[in-house]
TIRO-675793 format. One line per 5 residues: number of its first residue (from 1); their letters; for each residue y, z, x negated of N, C-alpha, C. Coordinates in steps of 0.2 Angstrom, whole numbers. Each point is the difference from the previous one (the first is absolute). Example, Ala and Ser with C-alpha at 12.3 -4.5 7.8 and 13.67 -1.06 7.14 Angstrom:
// residues 2
1	as	-28/39/-66/6/0/4/6/0/-4; 5/-4/2/6/1/-4/5/3/4
// end
This chain:
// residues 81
1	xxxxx	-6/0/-4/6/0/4/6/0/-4; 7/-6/1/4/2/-4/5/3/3; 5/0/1/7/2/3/4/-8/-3; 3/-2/3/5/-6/0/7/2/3; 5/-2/-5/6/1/6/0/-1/7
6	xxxxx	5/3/3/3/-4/6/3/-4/1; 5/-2/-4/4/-5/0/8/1/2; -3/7/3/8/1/3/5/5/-7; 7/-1/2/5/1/-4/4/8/4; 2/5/-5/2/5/3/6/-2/3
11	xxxxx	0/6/6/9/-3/3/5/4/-5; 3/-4/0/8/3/-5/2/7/2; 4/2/-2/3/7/1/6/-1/4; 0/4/6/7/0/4/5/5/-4; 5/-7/-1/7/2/-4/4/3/4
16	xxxxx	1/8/-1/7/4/2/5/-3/0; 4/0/3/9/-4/-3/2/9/-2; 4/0/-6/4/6/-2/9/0/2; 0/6/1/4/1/2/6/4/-6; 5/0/-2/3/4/-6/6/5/5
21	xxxxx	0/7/-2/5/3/2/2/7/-4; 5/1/0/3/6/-6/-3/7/2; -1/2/-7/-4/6/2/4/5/4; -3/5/3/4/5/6/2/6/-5; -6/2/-5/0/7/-2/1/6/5
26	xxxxx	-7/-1/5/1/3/3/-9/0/4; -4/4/4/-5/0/-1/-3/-8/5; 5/-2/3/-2/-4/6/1/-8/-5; -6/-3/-2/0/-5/-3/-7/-3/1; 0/-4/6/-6/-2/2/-1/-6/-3
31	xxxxx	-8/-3/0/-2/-4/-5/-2/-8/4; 2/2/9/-1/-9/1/7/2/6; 1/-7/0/4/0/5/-4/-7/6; 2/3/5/-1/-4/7/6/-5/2; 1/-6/0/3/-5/3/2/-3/5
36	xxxxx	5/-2/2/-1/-5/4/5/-6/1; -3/-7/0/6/-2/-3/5/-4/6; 5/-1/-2/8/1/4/0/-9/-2; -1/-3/7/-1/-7/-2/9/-2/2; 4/4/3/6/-2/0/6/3/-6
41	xxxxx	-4/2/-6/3/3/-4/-3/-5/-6; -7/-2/3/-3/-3/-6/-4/2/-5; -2/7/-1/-1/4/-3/-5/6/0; -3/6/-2/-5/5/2/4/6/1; -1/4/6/4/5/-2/-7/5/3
46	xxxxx	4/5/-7/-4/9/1/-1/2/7; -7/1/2/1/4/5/-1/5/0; -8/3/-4/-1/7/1/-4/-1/-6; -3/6/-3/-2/3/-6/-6/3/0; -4/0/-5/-6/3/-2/-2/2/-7
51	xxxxx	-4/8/1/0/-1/-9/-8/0/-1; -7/-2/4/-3/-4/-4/-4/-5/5; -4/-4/-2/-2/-8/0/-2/0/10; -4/8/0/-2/-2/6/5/3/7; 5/4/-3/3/1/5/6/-5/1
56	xxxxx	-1/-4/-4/6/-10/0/-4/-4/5; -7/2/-4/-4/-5/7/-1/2/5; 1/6/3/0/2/6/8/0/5; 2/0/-4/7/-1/3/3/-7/1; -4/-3/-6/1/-8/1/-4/-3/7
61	xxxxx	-7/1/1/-3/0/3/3/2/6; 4/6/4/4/3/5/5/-6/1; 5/-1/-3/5/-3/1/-3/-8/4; -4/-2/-6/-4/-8/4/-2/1/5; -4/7/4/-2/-2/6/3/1/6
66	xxxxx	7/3/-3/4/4/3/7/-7/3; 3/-3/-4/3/-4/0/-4/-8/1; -5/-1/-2/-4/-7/3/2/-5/-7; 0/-3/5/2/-9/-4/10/0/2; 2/7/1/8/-2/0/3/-1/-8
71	xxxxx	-4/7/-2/4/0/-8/-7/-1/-5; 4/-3/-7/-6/1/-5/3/4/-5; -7/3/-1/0/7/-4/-6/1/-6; 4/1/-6/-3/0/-5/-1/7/-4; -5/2/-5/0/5/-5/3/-2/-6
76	xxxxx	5/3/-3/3/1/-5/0/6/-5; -2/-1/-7/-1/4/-5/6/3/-3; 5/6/-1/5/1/-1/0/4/-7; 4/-3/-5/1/-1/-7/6/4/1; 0/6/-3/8/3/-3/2/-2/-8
81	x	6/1/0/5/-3/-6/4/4/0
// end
């Protein structure tokens, strides 16, 4: 008996978009931010915050089911400087 590939190719990693914002010095510095974007602004804007992976996907998750196909909403990674 051999083993043989399968031929299949792994899927790619889903890229974060990052976000940059100045440090607070202060304890409230969460690590994703929730989006939504401002099609008559053109733009993403902040809507709410999280500080780790799953309580983003659960909030991301709320807002989607919440809102429908009105708004598009995405997770973003927040980078202080």
């Amino acid at each position: 008996m051999s083993l043989e590939p399968d031929g299949t190719t792994p899927q790619p990693a889903v890229v974060v978009p990052t976000v940059t914002h100045p440090h607070m010095h202060c304890d409230f510095e969460p690590d994703y931010a929730i989006q939504r974007y401002s099609s008559g602004a053109g733009f993403w804007r902040t809507w709410d915050c999280a500080y780790t992976r799953v309580e983003a996907d659960n909030l991301l998750a709320y807002y989607k089911k919440r809102y429908g196909q009105r708004c598009e909403w995405r997770l973003a990674k927040i980078i202080y400087g």
